[in-house]
PAZAPA-4460 file (N, C-alpha, C; in steps of 0.05 Angstrom, whole numbers, plus 32768, in hexadecimal, padded with zeros to 4 digits):
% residues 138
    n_x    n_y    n_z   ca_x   ca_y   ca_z    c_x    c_y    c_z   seq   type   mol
   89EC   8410   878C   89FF   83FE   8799   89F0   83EC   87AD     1      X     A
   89F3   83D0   87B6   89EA   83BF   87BC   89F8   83B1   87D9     2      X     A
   89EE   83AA   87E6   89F3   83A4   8804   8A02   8385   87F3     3      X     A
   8A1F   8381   8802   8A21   8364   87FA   8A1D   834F   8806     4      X     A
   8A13   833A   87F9   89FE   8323   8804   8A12   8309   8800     5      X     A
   8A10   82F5   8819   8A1D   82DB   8815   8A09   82CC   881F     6      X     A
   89FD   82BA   8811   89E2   82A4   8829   89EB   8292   8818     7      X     A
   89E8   8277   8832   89EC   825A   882C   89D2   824F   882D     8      X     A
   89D3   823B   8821   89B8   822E   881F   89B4   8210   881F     9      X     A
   89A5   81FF   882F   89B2   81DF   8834   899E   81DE   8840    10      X     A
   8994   81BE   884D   8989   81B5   8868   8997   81B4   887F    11      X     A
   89B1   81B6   887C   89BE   81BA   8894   89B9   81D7   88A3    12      X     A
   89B4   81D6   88C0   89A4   81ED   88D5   89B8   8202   88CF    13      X     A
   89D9   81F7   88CA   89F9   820F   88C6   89E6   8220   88B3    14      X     A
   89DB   821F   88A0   89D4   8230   8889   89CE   824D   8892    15      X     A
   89CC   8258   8879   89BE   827C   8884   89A3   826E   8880    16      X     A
   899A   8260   886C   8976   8257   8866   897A   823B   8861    17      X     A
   8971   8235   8870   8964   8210   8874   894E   8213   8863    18      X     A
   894E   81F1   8856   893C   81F4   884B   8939   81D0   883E    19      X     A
   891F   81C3   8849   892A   81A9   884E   8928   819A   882C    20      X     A
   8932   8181   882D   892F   8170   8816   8943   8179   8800    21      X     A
   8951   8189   8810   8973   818B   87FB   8982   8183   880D    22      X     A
   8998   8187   87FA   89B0   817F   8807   89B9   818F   8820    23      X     A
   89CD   8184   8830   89D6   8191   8844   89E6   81B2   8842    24      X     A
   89F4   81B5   8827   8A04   81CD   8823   89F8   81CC   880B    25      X     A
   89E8   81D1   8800   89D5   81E0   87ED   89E8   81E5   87D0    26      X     A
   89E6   8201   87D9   89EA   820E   87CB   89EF   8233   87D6    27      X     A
   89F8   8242   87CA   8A03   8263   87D1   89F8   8273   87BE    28      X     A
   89EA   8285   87CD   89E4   82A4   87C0   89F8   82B9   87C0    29      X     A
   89FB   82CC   87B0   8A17   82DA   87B6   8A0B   82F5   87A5    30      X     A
   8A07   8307   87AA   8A05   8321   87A6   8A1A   8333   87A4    31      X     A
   8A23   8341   8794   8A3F   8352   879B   8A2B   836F   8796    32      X     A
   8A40   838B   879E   8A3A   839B   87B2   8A2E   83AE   878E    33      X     A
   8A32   8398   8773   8A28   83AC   8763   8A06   83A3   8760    34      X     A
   89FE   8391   876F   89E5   8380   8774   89EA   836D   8756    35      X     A
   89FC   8359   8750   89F9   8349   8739   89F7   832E   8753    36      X     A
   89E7   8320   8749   89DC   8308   875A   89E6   82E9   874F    37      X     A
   89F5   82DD   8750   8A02   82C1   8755   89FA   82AF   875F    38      X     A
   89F4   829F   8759   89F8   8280   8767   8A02   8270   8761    39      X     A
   8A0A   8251   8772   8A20   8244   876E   8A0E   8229   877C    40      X     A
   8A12   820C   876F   8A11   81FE   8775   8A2A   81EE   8784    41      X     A
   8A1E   81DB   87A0   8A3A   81D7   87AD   8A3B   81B9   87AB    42      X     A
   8A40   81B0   8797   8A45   8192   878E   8A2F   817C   879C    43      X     A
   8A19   8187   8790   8A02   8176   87A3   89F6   8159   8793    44      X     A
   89EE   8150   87A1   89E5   8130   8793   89CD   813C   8788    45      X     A
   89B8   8149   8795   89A5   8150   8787   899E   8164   8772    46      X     A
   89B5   8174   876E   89BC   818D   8758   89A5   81A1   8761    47      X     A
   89AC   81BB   8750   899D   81CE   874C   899A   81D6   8734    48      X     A
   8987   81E6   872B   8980   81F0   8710   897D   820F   870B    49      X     A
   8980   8214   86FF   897E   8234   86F5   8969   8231   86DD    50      X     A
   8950   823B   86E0   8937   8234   86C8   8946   8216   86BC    51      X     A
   8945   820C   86A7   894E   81E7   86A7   896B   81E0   86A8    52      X     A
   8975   81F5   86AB   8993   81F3   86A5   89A8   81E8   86C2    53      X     A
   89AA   81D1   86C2   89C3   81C3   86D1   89D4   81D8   86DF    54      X     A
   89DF   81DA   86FF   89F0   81EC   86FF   89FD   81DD   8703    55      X     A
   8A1B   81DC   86FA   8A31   81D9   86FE   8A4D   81E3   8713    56      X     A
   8A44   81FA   870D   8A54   820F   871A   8A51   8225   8727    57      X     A
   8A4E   823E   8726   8A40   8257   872E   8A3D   825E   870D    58      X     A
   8A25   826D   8710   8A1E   8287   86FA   8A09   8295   8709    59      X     A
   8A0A   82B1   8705   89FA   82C6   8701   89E1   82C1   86FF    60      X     A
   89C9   82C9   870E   89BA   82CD   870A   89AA   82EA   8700    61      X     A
   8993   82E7   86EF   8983   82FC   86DF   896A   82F7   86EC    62      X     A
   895A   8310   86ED   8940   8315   86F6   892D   8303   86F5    63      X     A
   892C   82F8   86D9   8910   82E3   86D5   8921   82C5   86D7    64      X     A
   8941   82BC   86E8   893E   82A5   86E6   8936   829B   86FC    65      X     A
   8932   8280   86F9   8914   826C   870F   8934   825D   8717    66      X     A
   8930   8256   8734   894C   823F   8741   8935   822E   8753    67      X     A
   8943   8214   8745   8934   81FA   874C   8953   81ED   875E    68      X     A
   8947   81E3   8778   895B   81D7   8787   894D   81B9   8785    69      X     A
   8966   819F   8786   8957   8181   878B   8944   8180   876E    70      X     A
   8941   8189   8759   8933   8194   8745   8919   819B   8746    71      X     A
   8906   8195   875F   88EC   819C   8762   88E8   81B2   8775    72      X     A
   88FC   81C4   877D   88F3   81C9   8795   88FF   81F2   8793    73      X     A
   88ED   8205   8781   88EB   8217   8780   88FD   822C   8792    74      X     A
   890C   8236   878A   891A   824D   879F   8913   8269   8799    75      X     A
   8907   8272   87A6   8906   8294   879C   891C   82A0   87AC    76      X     A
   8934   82AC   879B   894C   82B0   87A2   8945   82C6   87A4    77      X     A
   8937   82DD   8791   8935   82FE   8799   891E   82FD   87B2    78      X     A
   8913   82EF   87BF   8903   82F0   87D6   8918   82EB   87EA    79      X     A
   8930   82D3   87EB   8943   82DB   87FE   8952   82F6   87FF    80      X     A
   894D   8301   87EA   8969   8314   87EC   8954   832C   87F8    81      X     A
   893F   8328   87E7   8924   833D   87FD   8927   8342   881B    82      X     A
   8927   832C   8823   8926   8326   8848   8946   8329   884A    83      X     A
   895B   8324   8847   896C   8326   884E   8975   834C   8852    84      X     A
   8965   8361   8839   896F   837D   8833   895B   8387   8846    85      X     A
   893E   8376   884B   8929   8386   8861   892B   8383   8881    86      X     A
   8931   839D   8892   8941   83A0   88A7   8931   838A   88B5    87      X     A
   8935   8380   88CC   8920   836D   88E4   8907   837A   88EE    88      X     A
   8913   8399   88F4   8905   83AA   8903   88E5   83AA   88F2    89      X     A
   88E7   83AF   88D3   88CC   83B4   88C2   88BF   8394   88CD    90      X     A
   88CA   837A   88D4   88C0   8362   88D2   88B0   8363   88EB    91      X     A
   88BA   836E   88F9   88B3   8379   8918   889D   838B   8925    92      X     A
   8892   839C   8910   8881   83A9   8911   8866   83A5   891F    93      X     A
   885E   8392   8919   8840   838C   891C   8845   837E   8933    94      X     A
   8857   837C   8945   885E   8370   895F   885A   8384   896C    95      X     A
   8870   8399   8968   8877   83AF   897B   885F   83C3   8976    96      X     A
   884D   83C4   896C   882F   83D0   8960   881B   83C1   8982    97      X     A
   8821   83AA   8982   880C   839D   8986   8818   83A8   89AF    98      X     A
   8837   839E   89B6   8841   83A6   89D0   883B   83C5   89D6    99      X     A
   8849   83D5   89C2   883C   83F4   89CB   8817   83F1   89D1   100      X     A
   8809   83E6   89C6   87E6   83E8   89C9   87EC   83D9   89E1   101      X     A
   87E8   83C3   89EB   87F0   83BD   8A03   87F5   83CA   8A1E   102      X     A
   8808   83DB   8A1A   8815   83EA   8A28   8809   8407   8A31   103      X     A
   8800   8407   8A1E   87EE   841F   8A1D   87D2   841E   8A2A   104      X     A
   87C0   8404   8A29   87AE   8402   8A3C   87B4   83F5   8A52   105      X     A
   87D0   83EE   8A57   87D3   83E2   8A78   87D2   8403   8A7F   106      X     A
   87E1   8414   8A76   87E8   8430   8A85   87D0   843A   8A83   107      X     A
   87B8   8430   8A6F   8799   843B   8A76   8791   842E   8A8E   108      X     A
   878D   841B   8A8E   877C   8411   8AA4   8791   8412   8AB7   109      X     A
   87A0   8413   8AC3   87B5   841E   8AE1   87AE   8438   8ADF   110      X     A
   87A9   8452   8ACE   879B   8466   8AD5   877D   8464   8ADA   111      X     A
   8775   8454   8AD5   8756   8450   8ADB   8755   8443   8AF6   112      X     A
   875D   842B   8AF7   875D   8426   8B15   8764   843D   8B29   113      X     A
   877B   844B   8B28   877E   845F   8B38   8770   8476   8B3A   114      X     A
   8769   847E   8B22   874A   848F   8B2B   8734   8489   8B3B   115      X     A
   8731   8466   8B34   871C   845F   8B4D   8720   845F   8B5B   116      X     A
   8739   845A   8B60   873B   8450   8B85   8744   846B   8B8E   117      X     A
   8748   847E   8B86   8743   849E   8B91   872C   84A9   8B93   118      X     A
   8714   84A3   8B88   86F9   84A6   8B85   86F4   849D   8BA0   119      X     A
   86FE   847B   8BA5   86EE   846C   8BB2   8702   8480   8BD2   120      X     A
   8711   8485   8BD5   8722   8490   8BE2   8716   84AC   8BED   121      X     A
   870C   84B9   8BD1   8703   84DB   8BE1   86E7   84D2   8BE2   122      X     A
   86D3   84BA   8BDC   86BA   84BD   8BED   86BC   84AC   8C09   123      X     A
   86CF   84A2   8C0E   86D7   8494   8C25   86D8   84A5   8C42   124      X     A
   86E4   84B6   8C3B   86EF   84C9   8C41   86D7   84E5   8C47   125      X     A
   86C6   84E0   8C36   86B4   84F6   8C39   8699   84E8   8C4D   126      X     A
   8697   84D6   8C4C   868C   84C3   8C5D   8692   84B9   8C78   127      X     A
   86AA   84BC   8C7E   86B7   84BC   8C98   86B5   84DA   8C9C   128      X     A
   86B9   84F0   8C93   86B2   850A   8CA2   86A0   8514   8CA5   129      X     A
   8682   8507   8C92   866E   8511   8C9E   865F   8503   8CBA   130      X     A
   8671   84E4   8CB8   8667   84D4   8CD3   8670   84E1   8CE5   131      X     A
   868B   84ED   8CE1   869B   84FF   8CFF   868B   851C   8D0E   132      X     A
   8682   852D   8CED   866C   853C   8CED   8655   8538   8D02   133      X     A
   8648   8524   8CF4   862E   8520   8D00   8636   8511   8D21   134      X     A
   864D   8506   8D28   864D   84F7   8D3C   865F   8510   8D53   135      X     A
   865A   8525   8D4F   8668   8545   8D5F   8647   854C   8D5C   136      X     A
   863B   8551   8D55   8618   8559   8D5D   860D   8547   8D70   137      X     A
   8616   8532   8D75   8606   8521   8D85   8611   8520   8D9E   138      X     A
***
């Protein structure tokens, strides 16, 4: 059973996918929840194609057909429906990879600085009491 899918497709920014040198309201992808995949042309000056075939109307799409929008201009419709079923979070990955490493050597080096300046702190310190030391003998 299949997540159900509605995407618009146009140059106009309203769309779910912009996509320039078509028309403004494209054309619609339509997925129903048994995963059978649709499209529909929306009365465009520049048409769309299903492998050479004119659309007219909506029909069904099948695995190996090719959709040409404006007639030159390639749509890989199962690559939208890809990104649309793959969460954000997987897209996100190699971001939140990169902030956790980040984060992880700020909290290294703020423990390193503070080790030094406790170092620099207990010989400070050991240095002022042997001046106090030596300055009670004299």
């Amino acid at each position: 059973m299949s997540k159900k899918v509605y995407v618009r497709i146009g140059s106009d920014p309203s769309n779910d996918r912009v996509i320039e040198g078509i028309d403004p309201f494209h054309m619609e992808l339509f997925r129903d929840t048994e995963g059978n995949v649709f499209i529909s042309d929306l009365n465009t000056t520049s048409g769309t194609r299903v492998n050479s075939r004119k659309l007219d109307d909506y029909v069904q799409l099948n695995e190996n057909d090719k959709v040409y929008l404006a007639e030159t201009i390639y749509f890989d419709w199962k690559k939208i429906l890809f990104e649309i079923d793959t969460p954000i979070v997987k897209k996100n990955t190699e971001s939140q990879k990169a902030q956790k490493v980040k984060k992880d050597i700020s909290q290294i080096k703020t423990k390193s600085a503070k080790r030094d300046y406790m170092e620099i702190a207990i010989i400070y310190t050991a240095i002022l009491l042997m001046i106090w030391v030596i300055s009670l003998w004299f």
